[in-house]
N, C-alpha and C positions, 0 to 999 in steps of 0.2 A: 436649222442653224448648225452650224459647224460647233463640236464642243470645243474646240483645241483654238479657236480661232483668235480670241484676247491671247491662250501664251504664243500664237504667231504672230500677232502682231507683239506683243515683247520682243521677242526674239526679233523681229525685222527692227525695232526701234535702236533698240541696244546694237544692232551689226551696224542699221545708218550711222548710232551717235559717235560710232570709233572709227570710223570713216569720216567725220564731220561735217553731215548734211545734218542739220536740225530737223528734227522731225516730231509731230504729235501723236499721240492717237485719240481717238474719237470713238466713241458709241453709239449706239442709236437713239439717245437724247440729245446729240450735235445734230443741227439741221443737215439736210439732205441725207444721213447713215440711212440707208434701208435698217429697219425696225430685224431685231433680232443678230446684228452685224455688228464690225470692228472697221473698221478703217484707218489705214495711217498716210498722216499728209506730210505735205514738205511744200517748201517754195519753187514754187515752178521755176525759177532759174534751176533750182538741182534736182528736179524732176528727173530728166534721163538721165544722170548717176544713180541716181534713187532706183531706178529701174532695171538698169542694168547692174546693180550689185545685186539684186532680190534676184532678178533672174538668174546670176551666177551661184546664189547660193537658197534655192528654194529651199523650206521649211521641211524638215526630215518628214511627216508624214506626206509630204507631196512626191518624195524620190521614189519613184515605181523601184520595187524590189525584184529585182529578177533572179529566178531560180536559176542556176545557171546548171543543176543537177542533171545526167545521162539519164536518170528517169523518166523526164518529160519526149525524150528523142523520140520520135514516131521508129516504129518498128512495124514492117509489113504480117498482117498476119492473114489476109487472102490474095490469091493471082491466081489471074486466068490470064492465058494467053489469047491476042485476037480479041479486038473489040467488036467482038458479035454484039447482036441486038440479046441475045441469053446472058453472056458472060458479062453486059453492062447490067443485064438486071437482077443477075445474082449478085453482083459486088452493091447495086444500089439494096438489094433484097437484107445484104448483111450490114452494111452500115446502119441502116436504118434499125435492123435488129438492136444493135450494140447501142445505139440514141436511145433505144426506147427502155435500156438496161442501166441508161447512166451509164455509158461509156461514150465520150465524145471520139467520135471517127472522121477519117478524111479519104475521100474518095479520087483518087487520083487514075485517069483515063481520058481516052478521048473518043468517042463514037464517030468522027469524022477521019480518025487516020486506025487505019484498020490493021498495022500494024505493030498497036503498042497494045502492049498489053493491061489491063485494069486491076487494081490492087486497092485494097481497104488497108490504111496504116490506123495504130493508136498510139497514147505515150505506150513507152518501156510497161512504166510501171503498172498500165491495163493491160498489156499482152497477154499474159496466162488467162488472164478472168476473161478476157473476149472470145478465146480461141477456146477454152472452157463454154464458154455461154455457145460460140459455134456448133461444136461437137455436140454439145447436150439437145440442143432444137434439131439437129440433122439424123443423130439416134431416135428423136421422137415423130420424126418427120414420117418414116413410110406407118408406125403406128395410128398418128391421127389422117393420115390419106386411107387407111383399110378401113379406118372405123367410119370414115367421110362415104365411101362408097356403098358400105354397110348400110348406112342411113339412108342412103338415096335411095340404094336398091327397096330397102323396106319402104318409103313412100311411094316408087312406085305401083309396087306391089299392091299398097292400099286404095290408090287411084283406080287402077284397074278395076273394072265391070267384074263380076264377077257371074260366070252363068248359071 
């Protein structure tokens, strides 16, 4: 159930009745209200005014708010030139990183035109923290590759026959 829904329906009542379309409201002990709901009626001859005033002036928690802040502006913080079959799996290798860090990324490229080049954008206001989260996994990168080889070679090792 919607909390705010009875003072939206107020508020729709009060905007028809100064408009002067007569209108009700109903709960959900009026037949047909789905159980838990508000409903407000009018007479079908002023049905579509009724409509088209609601629609012109929806109920403030319905008006999407938009940030309209330079924060949110995507800013590129990886490129490769050349949509190689490498360069799309490093850009997919690091957005996926930055998803998996709580930074939403967008991957913009094309593997079919081999001349554009592929780029990870985030908001503004992830930029630092992404290219931070970059740098730190690429610094630990050839550590946990020598410790990765370390391992092998010691399994190997232990497989082998020994004479």
């Amino acid at each position: 159930m919607d909390a705010t829904a009875k003072e939206d329906c107020e508020t729709i009542l009060e905007m028809l009745s100064e408009e002067g379309i007569s209108a009700v409201m109903s709960d959900d002990s009026a037949p047909g209200v789905p159980e838990g709901t508000y409903e407000v009626r009018v007479p079908a001859s002023q049905a579509a005014r009724a409509e088209e005033l609601i629609d012109e002036n929806p109920p403030l928690d319905e008006v999407e708010e938009v940030d309209d802040s330079t924060n949110l502006d995507l800013e590129t913080i990886f490129h490769i030139e050349g949509s190689s079959v490498t360069g799309e799996m490093q850009a997919m290798s690091i957005k996926n990183l930055l998803a998996s860090n709580g930074i939403a990324a967008v991957l913009v490229g094309d593997s079919v035109l081999p001349n554009f080049p592929f780029e990870v954008k985030v908001a503004r206001e992830q930029a630092a923290r992404a290219r931070k989260l970059i740098e730190d996994t690429e610094a630990a990168a050839p550590a946990a590759a020598a410790d990765e080889l370390e391992a092998e070679s010691e399994n190997n090792q232990a497989s082998e026959p020994r004479p």
